[in-house]
MMTF fields as JSON, N, C-alpha, C and O atoms, coordinates in Angstrom:
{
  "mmtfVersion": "1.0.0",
  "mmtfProducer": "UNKNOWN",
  "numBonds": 371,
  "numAtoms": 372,
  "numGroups": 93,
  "numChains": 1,
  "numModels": 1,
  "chainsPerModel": [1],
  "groupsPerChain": [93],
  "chainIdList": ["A"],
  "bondAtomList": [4, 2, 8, 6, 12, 10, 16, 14, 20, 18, 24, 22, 28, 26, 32, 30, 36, 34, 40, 38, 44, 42, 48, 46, 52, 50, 56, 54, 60, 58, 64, 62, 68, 66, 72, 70, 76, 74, 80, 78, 84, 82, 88, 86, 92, 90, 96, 94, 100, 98, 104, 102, 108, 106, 112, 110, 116, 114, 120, 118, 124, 122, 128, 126, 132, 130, 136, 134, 140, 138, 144, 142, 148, 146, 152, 150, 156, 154, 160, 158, 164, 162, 168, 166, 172, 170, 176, 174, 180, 178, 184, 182, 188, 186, 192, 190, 196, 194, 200, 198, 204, 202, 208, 206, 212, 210, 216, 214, 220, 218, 224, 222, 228, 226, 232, 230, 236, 234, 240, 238, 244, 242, 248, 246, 252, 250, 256, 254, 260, 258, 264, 262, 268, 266, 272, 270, 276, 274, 280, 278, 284, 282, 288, 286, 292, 290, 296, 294, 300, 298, 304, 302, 308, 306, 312, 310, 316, 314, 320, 318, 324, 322, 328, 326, 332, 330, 336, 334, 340, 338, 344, 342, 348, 346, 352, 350, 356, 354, 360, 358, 364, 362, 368, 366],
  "bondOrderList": [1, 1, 1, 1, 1, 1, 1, 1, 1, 1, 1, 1, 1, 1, 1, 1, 1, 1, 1, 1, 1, 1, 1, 1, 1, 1, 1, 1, 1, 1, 1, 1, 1, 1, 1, 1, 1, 1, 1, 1, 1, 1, 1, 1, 1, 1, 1, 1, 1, 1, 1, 1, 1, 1, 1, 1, 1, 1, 1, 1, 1, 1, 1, 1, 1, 1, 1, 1, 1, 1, 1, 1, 1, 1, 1, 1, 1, 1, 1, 1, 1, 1, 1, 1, 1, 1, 1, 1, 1, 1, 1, 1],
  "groupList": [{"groupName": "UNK", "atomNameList": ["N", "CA", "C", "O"], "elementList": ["N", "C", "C", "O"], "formalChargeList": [0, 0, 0, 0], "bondAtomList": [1, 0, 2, 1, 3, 2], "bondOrderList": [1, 1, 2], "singleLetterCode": "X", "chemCompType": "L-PEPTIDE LINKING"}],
  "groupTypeList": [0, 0, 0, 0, 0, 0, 0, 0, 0, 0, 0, 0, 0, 0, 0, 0, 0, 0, 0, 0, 0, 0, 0, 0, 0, 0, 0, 0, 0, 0, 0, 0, 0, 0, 0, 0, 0, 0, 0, 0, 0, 0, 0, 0, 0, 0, 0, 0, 0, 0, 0, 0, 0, 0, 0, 0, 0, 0, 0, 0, 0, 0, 0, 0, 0, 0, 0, 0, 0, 0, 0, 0, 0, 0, 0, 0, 0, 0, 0, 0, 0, 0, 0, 0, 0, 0, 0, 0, 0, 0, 0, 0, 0],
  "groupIdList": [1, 2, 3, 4, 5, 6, 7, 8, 9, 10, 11, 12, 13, 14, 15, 16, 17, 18, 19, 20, 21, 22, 23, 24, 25, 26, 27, 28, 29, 30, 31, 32, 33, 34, 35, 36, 37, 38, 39, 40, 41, 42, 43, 44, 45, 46, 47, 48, 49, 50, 51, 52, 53, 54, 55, 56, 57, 58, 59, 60, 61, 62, 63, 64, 65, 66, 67, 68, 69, 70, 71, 72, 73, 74, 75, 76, 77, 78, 79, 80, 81, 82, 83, 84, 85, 86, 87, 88, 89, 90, 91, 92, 93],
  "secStructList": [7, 2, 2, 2, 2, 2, 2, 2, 2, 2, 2, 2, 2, 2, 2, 2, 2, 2, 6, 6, 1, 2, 2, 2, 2, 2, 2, 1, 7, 7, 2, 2, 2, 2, 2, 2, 2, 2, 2, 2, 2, 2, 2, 2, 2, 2, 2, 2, 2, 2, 2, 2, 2, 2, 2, 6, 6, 6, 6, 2, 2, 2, 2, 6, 6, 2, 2, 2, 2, 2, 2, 2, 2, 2, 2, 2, 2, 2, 2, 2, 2, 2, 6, 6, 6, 1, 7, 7, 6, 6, 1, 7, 7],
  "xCoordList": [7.334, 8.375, 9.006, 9.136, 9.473, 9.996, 8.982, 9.139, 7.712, 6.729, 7.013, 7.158, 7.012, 6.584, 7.931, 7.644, 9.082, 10.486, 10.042, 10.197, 9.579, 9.327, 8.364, 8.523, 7.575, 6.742, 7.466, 7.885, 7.369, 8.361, 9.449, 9.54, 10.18, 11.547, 10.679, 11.118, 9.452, 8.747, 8.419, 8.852, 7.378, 7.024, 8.208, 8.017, 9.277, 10.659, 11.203, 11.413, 11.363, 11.613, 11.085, 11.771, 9.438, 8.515, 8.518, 8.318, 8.871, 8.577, 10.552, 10.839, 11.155, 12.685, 12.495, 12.851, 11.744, 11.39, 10.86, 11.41, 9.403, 8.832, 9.398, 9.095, 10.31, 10.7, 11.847, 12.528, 12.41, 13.481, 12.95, 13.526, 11.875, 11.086, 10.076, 8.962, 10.506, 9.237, 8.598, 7.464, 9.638, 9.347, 8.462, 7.44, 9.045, 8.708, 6.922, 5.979, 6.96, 5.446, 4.34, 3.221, 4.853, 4.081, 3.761, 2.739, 4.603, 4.504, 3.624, 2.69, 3.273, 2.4, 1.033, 0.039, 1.076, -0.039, -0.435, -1.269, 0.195, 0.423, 0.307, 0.387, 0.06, 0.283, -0.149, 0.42, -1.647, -3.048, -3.046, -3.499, -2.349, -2.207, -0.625, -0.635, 0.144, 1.323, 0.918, 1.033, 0.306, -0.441, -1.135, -0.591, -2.361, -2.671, -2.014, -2.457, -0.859, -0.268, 0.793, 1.418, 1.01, 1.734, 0.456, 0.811, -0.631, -1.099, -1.452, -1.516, -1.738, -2.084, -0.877, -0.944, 0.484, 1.695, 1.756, 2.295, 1.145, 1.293, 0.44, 0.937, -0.909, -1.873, -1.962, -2.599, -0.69, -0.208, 0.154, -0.452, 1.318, 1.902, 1.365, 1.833, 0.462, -0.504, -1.797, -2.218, -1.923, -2.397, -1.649, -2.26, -0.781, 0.574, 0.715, 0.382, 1.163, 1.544, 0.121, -0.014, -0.717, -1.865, -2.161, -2.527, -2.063, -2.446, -1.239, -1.254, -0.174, 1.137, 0.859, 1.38, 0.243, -0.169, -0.902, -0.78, -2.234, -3.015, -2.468, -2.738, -1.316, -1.351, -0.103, 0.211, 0.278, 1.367, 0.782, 1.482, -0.468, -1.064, -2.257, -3.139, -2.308, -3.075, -1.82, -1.966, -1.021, 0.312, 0.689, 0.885, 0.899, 0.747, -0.108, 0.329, -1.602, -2.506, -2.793, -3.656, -1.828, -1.829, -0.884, -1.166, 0.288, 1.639, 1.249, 1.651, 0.02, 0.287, -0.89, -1.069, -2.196, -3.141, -3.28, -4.213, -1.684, -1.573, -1.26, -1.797, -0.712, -0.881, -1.913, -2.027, -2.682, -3.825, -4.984, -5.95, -4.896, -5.544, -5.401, -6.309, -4.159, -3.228, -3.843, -4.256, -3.852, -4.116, -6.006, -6.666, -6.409, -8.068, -8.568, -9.608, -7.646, -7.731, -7.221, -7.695, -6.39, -6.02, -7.141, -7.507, -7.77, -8.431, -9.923, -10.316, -10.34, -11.622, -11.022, -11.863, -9.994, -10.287, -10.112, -10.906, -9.216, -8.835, -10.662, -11.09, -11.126, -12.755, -13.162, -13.264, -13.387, -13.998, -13.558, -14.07, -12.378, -11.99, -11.918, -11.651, -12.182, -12.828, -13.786, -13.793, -15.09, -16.223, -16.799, -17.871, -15.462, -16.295, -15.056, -14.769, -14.672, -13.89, -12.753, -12.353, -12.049, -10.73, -10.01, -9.575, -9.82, -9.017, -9.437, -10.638, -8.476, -8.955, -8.155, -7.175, -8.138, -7.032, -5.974, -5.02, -6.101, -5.185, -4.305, -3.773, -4.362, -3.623, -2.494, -1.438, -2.472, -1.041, -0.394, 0.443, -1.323, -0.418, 0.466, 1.195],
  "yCoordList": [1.056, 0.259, -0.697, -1.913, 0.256, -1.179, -2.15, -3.237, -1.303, -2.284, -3.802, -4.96, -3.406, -4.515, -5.365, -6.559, -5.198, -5.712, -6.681, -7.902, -6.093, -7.14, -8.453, -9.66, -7.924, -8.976, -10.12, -11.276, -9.329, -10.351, -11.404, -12.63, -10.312, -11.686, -12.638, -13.787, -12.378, -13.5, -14.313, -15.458, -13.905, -15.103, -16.333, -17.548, -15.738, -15.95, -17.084, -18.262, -16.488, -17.432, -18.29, -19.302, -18.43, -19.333, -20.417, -21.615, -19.553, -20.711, -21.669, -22.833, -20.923, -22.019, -22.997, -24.175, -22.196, -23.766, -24.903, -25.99, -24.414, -25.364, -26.482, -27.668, -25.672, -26.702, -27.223, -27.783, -27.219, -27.736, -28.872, -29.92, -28.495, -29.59, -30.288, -30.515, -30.677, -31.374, -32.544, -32.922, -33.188, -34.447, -34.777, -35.458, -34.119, -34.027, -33.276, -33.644, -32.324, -31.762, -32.901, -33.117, -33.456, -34.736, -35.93, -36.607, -36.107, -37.066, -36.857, -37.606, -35.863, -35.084, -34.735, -34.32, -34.872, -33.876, -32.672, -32.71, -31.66, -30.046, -29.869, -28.641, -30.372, -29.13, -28.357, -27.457, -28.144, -27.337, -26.051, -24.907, -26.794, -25.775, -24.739, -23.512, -25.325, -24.436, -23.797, -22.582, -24.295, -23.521, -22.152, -21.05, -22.382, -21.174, -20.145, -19.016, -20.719, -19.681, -19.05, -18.096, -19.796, -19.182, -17.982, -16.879, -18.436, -17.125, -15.978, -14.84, -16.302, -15.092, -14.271, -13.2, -15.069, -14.042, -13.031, -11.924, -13.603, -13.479, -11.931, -10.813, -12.242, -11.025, -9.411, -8.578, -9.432, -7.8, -7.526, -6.807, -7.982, -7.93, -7.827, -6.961, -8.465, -8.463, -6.646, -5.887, -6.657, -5.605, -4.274, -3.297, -4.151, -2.956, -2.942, -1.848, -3.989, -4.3, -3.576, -2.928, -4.014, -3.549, -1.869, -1.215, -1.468, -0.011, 1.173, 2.381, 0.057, 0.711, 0.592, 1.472, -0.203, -0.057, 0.374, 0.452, 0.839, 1.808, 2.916, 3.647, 3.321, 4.915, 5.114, 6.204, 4.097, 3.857, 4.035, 4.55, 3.646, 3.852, 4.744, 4.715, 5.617, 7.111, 7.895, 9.072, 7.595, 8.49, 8.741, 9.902, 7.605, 7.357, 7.877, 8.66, 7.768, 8.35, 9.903, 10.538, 10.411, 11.623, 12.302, 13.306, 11.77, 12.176, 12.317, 13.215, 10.989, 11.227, 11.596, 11.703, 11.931, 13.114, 14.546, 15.345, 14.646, 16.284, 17.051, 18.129, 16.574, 17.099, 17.255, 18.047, 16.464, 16.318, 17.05, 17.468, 17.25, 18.09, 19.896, 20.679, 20.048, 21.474, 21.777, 22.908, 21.121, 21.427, 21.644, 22.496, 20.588, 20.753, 22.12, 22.653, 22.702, 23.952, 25.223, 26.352, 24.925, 25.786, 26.335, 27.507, 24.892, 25.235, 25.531, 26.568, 25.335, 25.916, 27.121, 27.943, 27.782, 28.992, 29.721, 30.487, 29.321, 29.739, 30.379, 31.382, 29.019, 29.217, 30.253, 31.346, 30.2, 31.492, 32.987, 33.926, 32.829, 34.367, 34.768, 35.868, 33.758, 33.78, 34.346, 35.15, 33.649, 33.606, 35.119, 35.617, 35.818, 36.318, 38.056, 39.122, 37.598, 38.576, 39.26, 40.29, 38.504, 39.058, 39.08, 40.17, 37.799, 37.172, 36.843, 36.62, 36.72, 36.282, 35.364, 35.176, 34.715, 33.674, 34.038, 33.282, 35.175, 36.263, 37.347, 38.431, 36.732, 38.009, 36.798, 37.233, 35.61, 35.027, 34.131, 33.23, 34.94, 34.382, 35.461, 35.412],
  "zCoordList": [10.422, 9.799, 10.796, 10.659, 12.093, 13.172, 13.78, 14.336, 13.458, 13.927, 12.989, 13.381, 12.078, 10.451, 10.645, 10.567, 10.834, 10.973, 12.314, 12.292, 13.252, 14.922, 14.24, 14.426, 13.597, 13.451, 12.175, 12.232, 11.318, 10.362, 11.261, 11.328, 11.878, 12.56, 13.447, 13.498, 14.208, 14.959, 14.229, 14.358, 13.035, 12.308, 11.723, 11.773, 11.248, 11.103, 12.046, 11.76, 13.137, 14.057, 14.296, 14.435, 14.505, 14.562, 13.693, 13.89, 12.345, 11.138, 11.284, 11.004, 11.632, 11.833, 13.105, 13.097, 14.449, 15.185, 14.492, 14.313, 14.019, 13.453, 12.374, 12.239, 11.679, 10.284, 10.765, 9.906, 12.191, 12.628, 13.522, 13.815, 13.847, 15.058, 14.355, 14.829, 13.077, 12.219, 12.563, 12.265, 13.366, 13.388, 14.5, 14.415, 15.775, 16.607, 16.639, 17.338, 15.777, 15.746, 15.129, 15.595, 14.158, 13.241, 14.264, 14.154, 15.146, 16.008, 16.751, 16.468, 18.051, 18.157, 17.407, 18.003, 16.539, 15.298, 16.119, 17.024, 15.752, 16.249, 15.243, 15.227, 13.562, 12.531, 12.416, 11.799, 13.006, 12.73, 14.039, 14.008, 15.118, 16.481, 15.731, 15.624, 15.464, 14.392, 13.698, 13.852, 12.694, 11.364, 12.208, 12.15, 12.964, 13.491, 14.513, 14.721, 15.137, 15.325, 14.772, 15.235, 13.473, 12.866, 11.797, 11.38, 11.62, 10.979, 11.846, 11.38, 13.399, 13.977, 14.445, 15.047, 14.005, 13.645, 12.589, 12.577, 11.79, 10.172, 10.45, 10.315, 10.853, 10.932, 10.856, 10.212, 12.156, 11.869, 11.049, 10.255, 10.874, 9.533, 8.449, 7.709, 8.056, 6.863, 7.022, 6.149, 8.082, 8.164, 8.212, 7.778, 8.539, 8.499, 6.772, 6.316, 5.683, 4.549, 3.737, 2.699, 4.692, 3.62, 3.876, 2.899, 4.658, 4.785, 4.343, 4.106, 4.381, 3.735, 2.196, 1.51, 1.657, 0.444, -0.479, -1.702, 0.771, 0.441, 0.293, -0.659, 1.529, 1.508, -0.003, -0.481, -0.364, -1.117, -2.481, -3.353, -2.746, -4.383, -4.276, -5.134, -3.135, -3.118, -3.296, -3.626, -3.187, -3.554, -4.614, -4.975, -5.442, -6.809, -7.411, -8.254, -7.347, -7.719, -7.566, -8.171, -6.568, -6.89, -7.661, -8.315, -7.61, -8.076, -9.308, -10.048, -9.777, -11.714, -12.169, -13.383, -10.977, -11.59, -11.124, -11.204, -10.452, -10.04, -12.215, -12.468, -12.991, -14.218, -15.007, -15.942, -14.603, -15.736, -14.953, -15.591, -13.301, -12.893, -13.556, -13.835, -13.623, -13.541, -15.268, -15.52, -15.94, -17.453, -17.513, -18.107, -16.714, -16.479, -15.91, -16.297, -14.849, -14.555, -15.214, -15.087, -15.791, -17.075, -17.95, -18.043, -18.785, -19.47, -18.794, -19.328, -18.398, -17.387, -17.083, -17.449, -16.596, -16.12, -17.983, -18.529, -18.39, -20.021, -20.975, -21.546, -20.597, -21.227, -20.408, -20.964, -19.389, -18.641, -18.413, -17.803, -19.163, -19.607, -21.236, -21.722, -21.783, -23.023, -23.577, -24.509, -22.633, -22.437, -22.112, -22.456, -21.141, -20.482, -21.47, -20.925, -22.937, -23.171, -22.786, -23.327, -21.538, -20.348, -21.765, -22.136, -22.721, -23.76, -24.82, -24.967, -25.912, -27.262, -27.835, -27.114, -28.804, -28.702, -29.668, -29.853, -30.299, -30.912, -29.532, -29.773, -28.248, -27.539, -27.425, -26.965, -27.684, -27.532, -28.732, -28.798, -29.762, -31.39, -31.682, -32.673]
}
């Protein structure tokens, strides 16, 4: 997380030089030497965001097939004591 905050305020900063020194960069033609270092700011960041998002919708994905797992095992073990006479479906009417 403090990693993702360092990088954000650099790019941040980078991008307020730049749009403050516009004129001065155009004059020059730096847009393309700016542009790329403003994406190889961007980079970490984009890579931190993305693996935070992975681990963020495997989370999800478990949170909302831990139920539908729990009922799948229910009934699989349910059939196999059925099956195997443990139960009848008259021992819980």
């Amino acid at each position: 997380q403090r990693a993702m905050v360092e990088e954000e305020n650099k790019a941040a900063n980078l991008a307020s030089v730049v749009l403050s020194n516009m004129g001065t960069i155009k004059a020059y033609n730096l847009q393309e030497h700016f542009y790329s270092v403003f994406a190889d700011t961007l980079e970490p960041l984009a890579r931190a965001m993305k693996r935070q998002s992975v681990i963020s919708a495997f989370v999800f994905a478990c949170q909302y097939s831990f139920t539908y797992i729990l009922i799948a095992i229910t009934l699989y073990f349910g059939k196999v004591m059925m099956l195997s006479n443990e139960i009848t479906v008259f021992d819980y009417m």
